[in-house]
Every structure is written in structure tokens, then in C-alpha cells.
N, C-alpha and C positions, 0 to 999 in steps of 0.2 A: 555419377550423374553430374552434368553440369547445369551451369546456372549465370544467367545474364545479372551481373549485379553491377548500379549504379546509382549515384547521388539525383535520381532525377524527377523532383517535386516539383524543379521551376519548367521543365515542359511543358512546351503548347502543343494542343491536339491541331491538327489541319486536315482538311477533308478527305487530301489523298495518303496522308502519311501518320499515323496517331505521334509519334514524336518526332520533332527538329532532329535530332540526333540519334534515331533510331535506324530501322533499315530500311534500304532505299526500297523505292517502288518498285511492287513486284518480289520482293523477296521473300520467301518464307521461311519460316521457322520452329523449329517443335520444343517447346519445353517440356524436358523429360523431368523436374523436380517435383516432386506431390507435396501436399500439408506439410509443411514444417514446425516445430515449435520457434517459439524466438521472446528471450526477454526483451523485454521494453526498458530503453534506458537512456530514451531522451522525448519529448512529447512538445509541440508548437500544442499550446491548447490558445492563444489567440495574440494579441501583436502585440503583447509586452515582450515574447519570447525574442533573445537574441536571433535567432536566424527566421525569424518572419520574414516571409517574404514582401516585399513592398505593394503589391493587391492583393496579400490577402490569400494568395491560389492556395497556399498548402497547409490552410490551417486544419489539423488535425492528422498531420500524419508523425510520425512517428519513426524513433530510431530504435532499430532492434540487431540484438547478435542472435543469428540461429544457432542454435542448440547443436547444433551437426555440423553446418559448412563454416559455421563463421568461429568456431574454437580455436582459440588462442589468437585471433586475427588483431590486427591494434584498431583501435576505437574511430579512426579517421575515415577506416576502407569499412564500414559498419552501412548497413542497407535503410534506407528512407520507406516505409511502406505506408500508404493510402486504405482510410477505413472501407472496407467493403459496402456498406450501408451508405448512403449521402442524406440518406433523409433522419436516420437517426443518431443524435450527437450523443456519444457513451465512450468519452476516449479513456485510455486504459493510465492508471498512475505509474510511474517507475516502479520497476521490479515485477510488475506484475507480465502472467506470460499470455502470449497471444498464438496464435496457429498464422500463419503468413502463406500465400501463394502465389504463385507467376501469373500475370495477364495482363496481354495489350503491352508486352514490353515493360511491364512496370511491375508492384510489389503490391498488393494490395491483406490488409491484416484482418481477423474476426473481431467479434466482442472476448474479453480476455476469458482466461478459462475458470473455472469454479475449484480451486486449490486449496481453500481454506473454508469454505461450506456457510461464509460468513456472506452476510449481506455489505459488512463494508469496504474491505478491500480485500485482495487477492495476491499480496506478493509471496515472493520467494528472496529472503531477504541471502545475500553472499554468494548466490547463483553467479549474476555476473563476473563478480572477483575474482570464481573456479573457471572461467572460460576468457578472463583476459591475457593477451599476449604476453609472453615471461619477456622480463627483459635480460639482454644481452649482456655475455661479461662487462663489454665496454660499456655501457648503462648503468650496471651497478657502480662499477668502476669511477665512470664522471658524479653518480650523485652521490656516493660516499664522499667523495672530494670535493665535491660543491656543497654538501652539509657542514662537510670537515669545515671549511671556509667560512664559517657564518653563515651561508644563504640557505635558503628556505627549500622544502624536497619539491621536486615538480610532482603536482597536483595535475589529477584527471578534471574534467570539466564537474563543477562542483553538481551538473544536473544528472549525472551518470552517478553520484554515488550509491556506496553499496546499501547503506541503512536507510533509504530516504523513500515518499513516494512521490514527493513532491518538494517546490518550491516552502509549499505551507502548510499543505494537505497533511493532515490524520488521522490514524485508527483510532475510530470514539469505539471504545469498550462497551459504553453502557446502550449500544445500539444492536436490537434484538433482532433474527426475523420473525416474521409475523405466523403465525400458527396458522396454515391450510386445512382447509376442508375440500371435500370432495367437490369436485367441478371448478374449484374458485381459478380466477387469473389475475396474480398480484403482483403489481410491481414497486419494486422499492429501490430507493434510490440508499446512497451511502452515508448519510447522517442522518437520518428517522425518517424519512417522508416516503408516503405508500400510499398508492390504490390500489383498490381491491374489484374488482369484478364481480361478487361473489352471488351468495342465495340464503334464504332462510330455512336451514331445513324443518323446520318446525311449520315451517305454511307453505306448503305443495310447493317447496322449492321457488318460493317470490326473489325475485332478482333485488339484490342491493349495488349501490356504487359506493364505494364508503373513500375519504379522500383523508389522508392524515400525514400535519407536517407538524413533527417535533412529537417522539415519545412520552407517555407518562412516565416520569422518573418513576414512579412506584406499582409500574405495571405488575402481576404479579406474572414469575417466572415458572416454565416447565420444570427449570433445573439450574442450579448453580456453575452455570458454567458457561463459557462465550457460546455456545451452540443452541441455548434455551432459545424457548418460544415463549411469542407474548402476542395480545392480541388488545383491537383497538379498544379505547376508552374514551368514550363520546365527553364525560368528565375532568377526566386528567390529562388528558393527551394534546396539546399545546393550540393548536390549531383543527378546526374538524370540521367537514360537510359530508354528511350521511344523507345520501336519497336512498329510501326502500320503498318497497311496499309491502302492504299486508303484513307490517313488524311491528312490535312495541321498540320504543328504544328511553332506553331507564334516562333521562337526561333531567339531571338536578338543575332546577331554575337555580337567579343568580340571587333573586330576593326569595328566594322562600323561608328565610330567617326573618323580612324585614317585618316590620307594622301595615305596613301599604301592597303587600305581598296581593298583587291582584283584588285589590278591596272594591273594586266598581266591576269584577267581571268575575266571573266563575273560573278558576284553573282548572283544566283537565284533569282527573283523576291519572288518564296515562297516556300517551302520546304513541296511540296505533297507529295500522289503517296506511296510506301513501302520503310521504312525506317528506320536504328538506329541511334538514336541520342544520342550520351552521353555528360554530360554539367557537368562542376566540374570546382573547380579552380586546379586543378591538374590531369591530367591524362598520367598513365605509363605504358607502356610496355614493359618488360621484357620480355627474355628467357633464362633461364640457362640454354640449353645446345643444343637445335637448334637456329632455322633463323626465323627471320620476314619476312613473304611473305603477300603485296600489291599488290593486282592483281584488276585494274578498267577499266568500261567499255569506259569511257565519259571523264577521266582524272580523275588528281589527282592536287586540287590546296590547298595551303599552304599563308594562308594569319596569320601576327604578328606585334605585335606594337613591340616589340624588334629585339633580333637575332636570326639568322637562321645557325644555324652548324650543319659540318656534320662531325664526327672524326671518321676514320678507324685506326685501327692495322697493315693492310694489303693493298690492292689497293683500287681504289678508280673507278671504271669505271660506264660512263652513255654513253647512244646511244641514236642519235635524227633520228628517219628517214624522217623527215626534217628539220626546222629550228631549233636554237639556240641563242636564243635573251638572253643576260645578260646588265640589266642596273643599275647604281649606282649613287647615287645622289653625293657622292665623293670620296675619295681614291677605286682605285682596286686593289690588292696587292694577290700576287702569288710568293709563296715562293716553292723553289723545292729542297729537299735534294741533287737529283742526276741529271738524263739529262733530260730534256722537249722535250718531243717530241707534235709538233704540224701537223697534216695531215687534211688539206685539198682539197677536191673533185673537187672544182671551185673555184671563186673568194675568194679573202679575202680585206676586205676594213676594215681603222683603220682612224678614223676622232678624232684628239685632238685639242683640243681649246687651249690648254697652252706648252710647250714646249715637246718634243720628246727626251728622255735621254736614250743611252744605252750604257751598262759596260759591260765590259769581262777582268777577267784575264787574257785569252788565248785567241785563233783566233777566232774572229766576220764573219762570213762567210756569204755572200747574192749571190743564185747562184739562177739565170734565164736566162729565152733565152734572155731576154732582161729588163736594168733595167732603168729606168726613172726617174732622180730628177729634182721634180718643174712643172713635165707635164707628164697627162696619157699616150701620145702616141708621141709627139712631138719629130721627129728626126734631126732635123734641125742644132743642136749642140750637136756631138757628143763627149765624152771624149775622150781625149789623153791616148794613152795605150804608158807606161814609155818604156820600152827596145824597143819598136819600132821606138818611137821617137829619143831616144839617137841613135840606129844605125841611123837613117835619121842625124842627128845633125856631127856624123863622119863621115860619108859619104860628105855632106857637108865641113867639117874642111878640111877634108882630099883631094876634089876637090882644095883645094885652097894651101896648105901646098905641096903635089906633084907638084905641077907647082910653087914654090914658085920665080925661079930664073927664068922665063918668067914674072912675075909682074914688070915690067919695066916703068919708068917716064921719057921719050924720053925729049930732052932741048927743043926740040920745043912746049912742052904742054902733056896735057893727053892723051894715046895714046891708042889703042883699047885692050880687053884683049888677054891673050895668046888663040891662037884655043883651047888648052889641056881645058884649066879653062873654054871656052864655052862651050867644049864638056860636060864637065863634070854634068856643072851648067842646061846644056838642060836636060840629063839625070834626074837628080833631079827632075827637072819640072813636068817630064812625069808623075813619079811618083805618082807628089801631083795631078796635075790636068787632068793627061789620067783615070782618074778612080772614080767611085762613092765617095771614101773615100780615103784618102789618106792610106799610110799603117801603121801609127802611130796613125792614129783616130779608136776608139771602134768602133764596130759593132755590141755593145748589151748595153752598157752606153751611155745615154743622159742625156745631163742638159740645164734647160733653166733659 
């Protein structure tokens, strides 16, 4: 059987001709080669690779020796083949083998083949070595005597070797695949990371998406052995976004140890029903150039073993349309660049156990129809209002001082006051006790 082989990644297609260097217009041609096998033993996976092309055209293709035509061939006259897929990136590591076929003049390869039954790689390690060109007496001949000499053996291109799958790439051992159930569709990638497509079979087959990047090191295993199965763990399992429905899913909060362990809201007993869960030690949301909109049916509760802040650029507004419960096990501290406005609807009650300190540089102002210290309602002792008092106080002075030359000490003993100063002194009286309150006692200050 023959077979058109050549180096040719850098062709451009043209409307009348799929390759510069292909066959002219008009000519036809039949490729009689079927599926081939072929290891892979060199791979452009993106433009650090020495033979990148400079746009970019042939990332992702790949050098392979076929298994059939290209035994013993040397590594230079070796085929370039093109992923069949465009739209899915799954390029194959060194060593591992791919199926290759003829089209449109070119070589195009599959996804590699399943050799080792393992999710992370699939080589055939020394396969290449059994199908490299033997070198000629004179070959041996020149590198025994170029060794002899000092110098160093000629070396194949260090990306073909035989033990290797890569540049950097390795077989992680402790990466399992995932245990199958009936109907599921799983894809895993080759160092822990999988979704699942799956179902609950325990609730009329409810569809799950389960998403997982990085195994639980202590997943438990089907078997001791690279081929065991494990399956996800919403807990252990590095990173995790499970949407189900109609499933419990056992997911241990991260305070359920703490003191504060949801103390202002009720925890769920168990986390049924339709749901996404995402579990990580780190989760962030951004938006560069809108808003985060939280919009819930049943509340929104926020439980943390640390702090809880909330920093705006701009204002800061919350609305309760009913209560507003804040408690703190110590300091409460409210710091305000400019004026505090506080507006309340009905009561305000403020209970301190330790002492009540307030400052002002300028005027402290407490204004109600009526203010109480020491008793909610107690009007029994009311405050002295100052300028009413001082006029009562001259008014007084002044009864006594206008009459001052009727104050007379008669020889015979003390003798009755002047009428003026009685007059005066009854007026006074009336004042204080013809009336609920005198006119120097508050009528909105009481103290007890």
C-alpha cells in the first residue's frame, strides 16, 4: 500500500487547491492506507515549542512513527499529523499512541488510545527505541571513535526520548478514576479534575452535575492498586461545585466546631432538595465593571470563624422591614467621618453593664417631649429649669431688699414683718404651691 508522506503543517489551504504543494488542479488521487497505529514522539502543544510555527498554524500537531510504514525509518523523514477534532484541545504526551489517517493530502490523528486503562496517561514507554532506524556500520564506526576522542555520543532530539512524556509532564500515581454508575457521562482530565453528568439513583434518577478539581488524598479505594476506583467527596476533595436535585449531599460546614457556628440563624438539619454547592478553601467573586446582585428566597445567613467586613467607596445602606438585632461578645465601635444620623420608628432601648461615656466637641443635644434620668416614667422629681429659678430667687431678694427699711427690731423683742414683705412673701407662695409645678421646676426633665 502506498502512502503520501510529508512535513507539511506550514501549508495554506487556497480555494482551488487545499495545498501550495500538493496536486495540481484537477488531479485526482486515492489513498489506499486505512487507520494506522503510530507513536507520538514529538508534540507543538503551544509557541514555546522549538518548531512553532510563527502564526501559530500548527499548534497541536504532532510527530509520529507509524507502527507499519515508518519502522526503522530515521526520525528526520518521520510524519507531522493534524488533531482530527479543532474544536477539542486533548493533545496526546510522548509515547503515547494515536490511530493516524490520510485526508485532503495531509495526516490527520485521533484522541490516543486507552493502553493502560488509567485516567492519566497512556504510554508505551521503549516502543519507539524498537522501531528506530539501526545505525550503519559506518555510524557505529564514526561514534565509537568520536566517543573514543573525548566528545559526547550524538543524541536524538531530547523531545523524542524514550522514557519521557513530556517536557515536564507526569504520571501522578495517586490519581484514580472516578467509579461509574449506570447512565453517568464523566470526564476527567489527567491529574484529578472531573465532571460528572450523572443521576441519583435513589430519587427517580434526579440528574446531578458534580464538578471536581484535585482528589481527596484519602478517598477511599476500590482496591490497592493503580486501576481502583474512587468517587467524589464534597469534603475532602480539593475544590467542588455539585448542582443536583432532589439529593441530600452530607457537606460538613467549615464552623460547625465554632461558638458562632450559625448562632443568629437556624442550620439545616441536611442539605436536600435542588442545589449548588461550591466547597474550596477559597472562593471569589468579582466584577470588573457591574454589580453583585443576591437576590434569596428564605434569607441569606453568613456564618465565620474570623471577620466579617464590609468596605464601600461610596454609601453604605441596609433596610430591615422588621427587626435589627446586632450583638458582640465585646468592643462595638462606630466610627463616622461626618454627621450620624440615627431615625427611629418607635422605641429605642440601650442596656450597658459598664459605664455610659459620651463626648462632643460642640453641642450635645437630647431633645424629647419628656426626658427621664434614673426612671422610665417617674415624675415625682422634676429638674430645676435655671433662668426660671434665678428670676424666682430675685423676685424673692427683691421682696425683702424693697421693704428693707420696714425690717425693724422693735426694744421690746422681735416684732411682726412689714405687710409689704408679707405681701410679697405670700405672692411667692402661690407661685410654688398654687400650681402643679412650680414655674422654675421642668416639665419634661425628671430625675430620681
Amino acid at each position: 500500500m502506498s502512502r503520501v508522506k510529508r512535513a507539511n503543517y506550514t501549508f495554506r489551504f487556497t480555494q482551488a487547491n487545499p495545498f501550495n504543494q500538493g496536486a495540481a488542479l484537477g488531479t485526482s488521487y486515492q489513498e489506499t492506507t486505512p487507520l494506522e497505529e503510530a507513536i507520538v514522539v514529538d508534540v507543538v502543544v503551544n509557541d514555546q515549542h522549538s518548531d512553532y510555527d510563527t502564526d501559530g498554524y500548527n499548534v497541536g500537531a504532532v510527530k509520529v512513527r507509524m507502527l507499519s510504514s515508518d519502522a526503522f525509518d530515521q526520525a528526520g523523514s518521520l510524519t507531522w499529523a493534524f488533531p482530527m477534532s479543532p474544536n477539542v484541545t486533548d493533545y496526546p504526551l510522548l509515547n503515547e499512541i494515536v490511530l493516524v489517517m490520510p485526508a485532503l493530502n495531509r495526516f490527520y490523528y485521533t484522541r490516543r488510545l486507552n493502553v493502560s486503562n488509567r485516567v492519566t496517561a497512556q504510554p508505551l514507554f521503549g516502543l519507539n527505541d524498537g522501531f528506530k532506524a539501526r545505525p550503519s556500520t559506518e555510524q557505529q564506526t564514526s561514534e565509537m571513535s568520536r566517543v573514543g576522542d573525548g566528545g559526547a555520543p550524538v543524541r536524538d532530539d531530547p523531545g523524542t526520548e524514550a522514557d519521557r512524556l513530556g517536557a515536564y509532564f507526569e504520571d501522578k500515581l495517586t490519581v484514580y478514576r472516578l467509579r461509574s454508575r449506570e447512565g453517568d457521562i464523566i470526564y476527567e482530565g489527567r491529574t484529578g479534575q472531573s465532571i460528572r453528568l450523572g443521576s441519583s439513583p435513589d430519587a427517580n434518577l434526579s440528574p446531578t452535575l458534580l464538578l471536581r478539581c484535585g482528589p481527596s488524598p484519602n478517598a477511599p479505594r476500590s482496591t490497592n492498586s493503580p486501576f481502583s476506583l474512587i468517587d467524589e467527596d464534597i469534603n475532602g476533595d480539593l475544590s467542588s461545585i455539585w448542582m443536583v436535585t432532589n439529593q441530600n449531599v452530607p457537606l460538613t460546614f467549615a464552623t460547625v466546631n465554632g461558638k458562632t457556628h450559625f448562632k443568629s440563624a437556624t442550620a439545616p438539619n441536611t442539605l436536600d432538595g435542588n442545589q449548588i454547592i461550591l466547597n474550596s478553601d477559597r472562593i471569589v467573586f468579582n466584577t470588573k465593571a457591574g454589580k453583585l446582585l443576591v437576590s434569596t428566597f428564605l434569607g441569606t445567613n453568613f456564618s465565620t470563624m474570623q471577620d466579617h467586613t464590609v468596605d464601600t467607596e461610596k454609601n453604605y445602606i441596609s433596610y430591615a422591614a422588621l427587626n435589627r438585632e446586632v450583638e458582640t461578645g465585646q468592643k462595638y465601635l462606630i466610627t463616622v467621618g461626618a454627621d450620624y444620623l440615627l431615625k427611629v420608628g418607635a422605641s429605642k432601648t440601650s442596656e450597658v453593664v459598664g459605664k455610659t461615656i459620651e463626648r462632643s466637641n460642640d453641642t450635645h443635644a437630647i431633645v424629647a417631649s419628656k426626658i427621664f434620668i434614673g426612671s422610665l416614667s417617674n415624675e415625682e422629681q422634676p429638674l430645676v429649669r435655671g433662668e426660671d429659678l434665678r428670676s424666682f430667687l430675685l423676685e424673692f431678694i427683691d421682696a425683702h431688699l424693697k421693704n428693707a427699711a420696714a425690717h425693724t427690731l422693735p426694744t421690746i423683742g422681735i416684732g411682726p414683718l412689714s405687710p409689704a414683705v408679707v405681701t410679697a412673701l405670700q405672692a411667692l407662695r402661690v407661685k410654688v404651691a398654687g400650681s402643679k409645678k412650680a414655674p422654675f421646676e421642668s416639665q419634661t426633665n425628671f430625675v430620681v
